[in-house]
PAVEX-880914 format. One record per residue (C-alpha): x, y, z negated; residue number from 1. Coordinates in Angstrom, 2 decimals. Layout:
! residues N
+---------+---------+---------+-----+
!      xx !      yy !      zz !   n !
+---------+---------+---------+-----+
!       X !       Y !       Z ! NUM !
...
+---------+---------+---------+-----+
END
This chain:
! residues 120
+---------+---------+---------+-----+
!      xx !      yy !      zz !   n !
+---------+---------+---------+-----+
!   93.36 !   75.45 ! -139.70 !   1 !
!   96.02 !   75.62 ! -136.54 !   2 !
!   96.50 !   72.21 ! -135.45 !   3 !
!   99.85 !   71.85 ! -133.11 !   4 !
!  100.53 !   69.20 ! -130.94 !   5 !
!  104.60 !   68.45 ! -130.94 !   6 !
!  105.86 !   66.28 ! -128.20 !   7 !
!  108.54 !   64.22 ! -130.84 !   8 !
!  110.58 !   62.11 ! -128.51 !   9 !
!  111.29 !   64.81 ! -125.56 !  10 !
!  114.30 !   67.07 ! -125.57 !  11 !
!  117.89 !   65.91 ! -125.73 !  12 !
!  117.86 !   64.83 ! -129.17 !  13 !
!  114.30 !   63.55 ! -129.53 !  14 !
!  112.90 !   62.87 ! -133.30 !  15 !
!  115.59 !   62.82 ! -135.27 !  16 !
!  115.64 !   66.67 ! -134.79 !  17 !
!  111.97 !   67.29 ! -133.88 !  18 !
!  110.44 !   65.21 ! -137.10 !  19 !
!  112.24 !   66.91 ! -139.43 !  20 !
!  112.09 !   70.25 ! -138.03 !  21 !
!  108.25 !   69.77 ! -138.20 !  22 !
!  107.78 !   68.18 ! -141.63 !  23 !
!  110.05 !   71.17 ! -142.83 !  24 !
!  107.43 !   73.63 ! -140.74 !  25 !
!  104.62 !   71.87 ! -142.31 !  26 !
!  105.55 !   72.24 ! -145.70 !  27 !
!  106.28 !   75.82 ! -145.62 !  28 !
!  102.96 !   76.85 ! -143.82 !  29 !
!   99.86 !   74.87 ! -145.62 !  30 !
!   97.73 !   75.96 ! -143.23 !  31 !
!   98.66 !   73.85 ! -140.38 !  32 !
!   98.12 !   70.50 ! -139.30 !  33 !
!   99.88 !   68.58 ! -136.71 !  34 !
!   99.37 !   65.99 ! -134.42 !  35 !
!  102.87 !   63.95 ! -133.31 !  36 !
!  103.18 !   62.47 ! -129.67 !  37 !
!  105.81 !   60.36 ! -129.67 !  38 !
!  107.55 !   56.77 ! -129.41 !  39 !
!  106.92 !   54.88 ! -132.40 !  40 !
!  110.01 !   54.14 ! -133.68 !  41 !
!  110.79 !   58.31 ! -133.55 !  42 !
!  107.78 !   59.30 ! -135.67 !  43 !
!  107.01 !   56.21 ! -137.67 !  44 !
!  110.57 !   56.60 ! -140.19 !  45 !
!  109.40 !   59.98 ! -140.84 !  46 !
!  105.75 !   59.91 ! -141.37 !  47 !
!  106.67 !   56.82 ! -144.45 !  48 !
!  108.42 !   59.33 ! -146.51 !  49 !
!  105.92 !   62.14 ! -146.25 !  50 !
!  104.75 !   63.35 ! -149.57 !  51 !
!  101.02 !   63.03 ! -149.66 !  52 !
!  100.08 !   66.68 ! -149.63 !  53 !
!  101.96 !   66.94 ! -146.34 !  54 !
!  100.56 !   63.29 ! -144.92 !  55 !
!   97.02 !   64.48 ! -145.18 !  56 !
!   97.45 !   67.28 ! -142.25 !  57 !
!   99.47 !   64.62 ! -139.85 !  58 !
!   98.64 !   62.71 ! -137.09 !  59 !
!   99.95 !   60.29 ! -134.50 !  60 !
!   99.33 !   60.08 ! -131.02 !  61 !
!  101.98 !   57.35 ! -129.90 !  62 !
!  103.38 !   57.53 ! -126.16 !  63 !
!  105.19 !   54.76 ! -124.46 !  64 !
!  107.12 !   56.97 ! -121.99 !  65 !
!  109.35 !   59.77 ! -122.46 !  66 !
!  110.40 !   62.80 ! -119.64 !  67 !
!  114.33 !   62.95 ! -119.43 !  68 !
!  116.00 !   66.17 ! -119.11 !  69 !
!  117.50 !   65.60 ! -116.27 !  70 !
!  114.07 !   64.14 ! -114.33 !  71 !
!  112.81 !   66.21 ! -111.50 !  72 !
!  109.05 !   68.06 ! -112.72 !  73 !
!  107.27 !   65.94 ! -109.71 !  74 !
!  108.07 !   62.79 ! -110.48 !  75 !
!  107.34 !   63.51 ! -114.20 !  76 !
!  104.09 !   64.68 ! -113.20 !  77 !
!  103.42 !   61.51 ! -111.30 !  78 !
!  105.37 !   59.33 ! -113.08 !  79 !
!  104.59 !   60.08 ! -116.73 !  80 !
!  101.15 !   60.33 ! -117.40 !  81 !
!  101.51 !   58.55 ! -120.41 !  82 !
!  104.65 !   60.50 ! -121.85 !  83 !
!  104.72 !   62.26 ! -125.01 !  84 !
!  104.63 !   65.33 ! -123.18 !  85 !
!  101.72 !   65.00 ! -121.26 !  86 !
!  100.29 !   63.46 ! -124.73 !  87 !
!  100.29 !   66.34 ! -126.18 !  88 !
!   99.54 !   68.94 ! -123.36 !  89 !
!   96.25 !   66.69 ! -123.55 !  90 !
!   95.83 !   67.47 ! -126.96 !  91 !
!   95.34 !   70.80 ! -126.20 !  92 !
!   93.08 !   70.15 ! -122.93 !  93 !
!   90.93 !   68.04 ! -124.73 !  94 !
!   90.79 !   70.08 ! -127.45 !  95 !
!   92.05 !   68.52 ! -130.23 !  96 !
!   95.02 !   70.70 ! -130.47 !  97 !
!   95.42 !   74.77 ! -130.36 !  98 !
!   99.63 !   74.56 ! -129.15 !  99 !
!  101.99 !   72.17 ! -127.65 ! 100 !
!  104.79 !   72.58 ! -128.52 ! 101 !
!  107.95 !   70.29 ! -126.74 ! 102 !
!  111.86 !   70.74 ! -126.53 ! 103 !
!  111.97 !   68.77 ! -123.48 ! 104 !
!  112.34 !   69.37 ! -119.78 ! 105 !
!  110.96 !   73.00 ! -119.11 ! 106 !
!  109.68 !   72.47 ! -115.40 ! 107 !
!  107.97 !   68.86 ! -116.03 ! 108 !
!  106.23 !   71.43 ! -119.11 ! 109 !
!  105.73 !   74.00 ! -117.10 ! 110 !
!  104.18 !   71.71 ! -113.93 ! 111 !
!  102.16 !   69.49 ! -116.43 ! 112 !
!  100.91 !   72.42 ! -118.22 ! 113 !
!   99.85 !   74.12 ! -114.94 ! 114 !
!   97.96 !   70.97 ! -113.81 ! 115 !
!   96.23 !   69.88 ! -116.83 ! 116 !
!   95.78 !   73.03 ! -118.60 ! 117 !
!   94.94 !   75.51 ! -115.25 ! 118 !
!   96.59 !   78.94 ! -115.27 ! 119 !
!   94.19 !   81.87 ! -117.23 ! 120 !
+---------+---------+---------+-----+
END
């Protein structure tokens, strides 16, 4: 099974477009799993009404910070270590996680991704 890691709360519209974007995703592909790194009150709504079949391949990594769009990749780097972001880029790192997937700032991705994951 593909387990993704989804960073819920980054991007400019946070959960309320990632959550249901990736409870529709999960439902059409039953052979994924994903792991949600996110503010609380952006997954938790969500997570309630999941049918059971589609409960059993969730999970919740919450994050108390969240990388603005507008924030400069440095300081999110130095800043936000415990982001939903860098959550879920250490999903991956650590293992627990095959993809990351975010719709949030590109560079603070790109320079997180760079130093936690190291380039191939």
């Amino acid at each position: 099974m593909t387990v993704i890691a989804v960073d819920v709360s980054g991007g400019d519209f946070g959960g309320r477009v990632t959550m249901p974007a990736s409870i529709r995703f999960l439902t059409t592909h039953p052979n994924v799993s994903i792991i949600f790194a996110g503010k609380k009150s952006d997954i938790d709504p969500y997570i309630e009404a999941l049918p059971t079949s589609v409960r059993t391949r969730v999970e919740v990594a919450y994050a108390e910070q969240v990388v603005e769009m507008d924030e400069k990749p440095v300081k999110a780097l130095r800043a936000k270590r415990g982001s939903s972001m860098r959550k879920a880029i250490d999903l991956v790192a650590d293992g627990q996680a095959d993809i990351c997937v975010s719709a949030g700032n590109t560079g603070a991705l790109m320079a997180m991704s760079h130093t936690v994951l190291k380039p191939i």
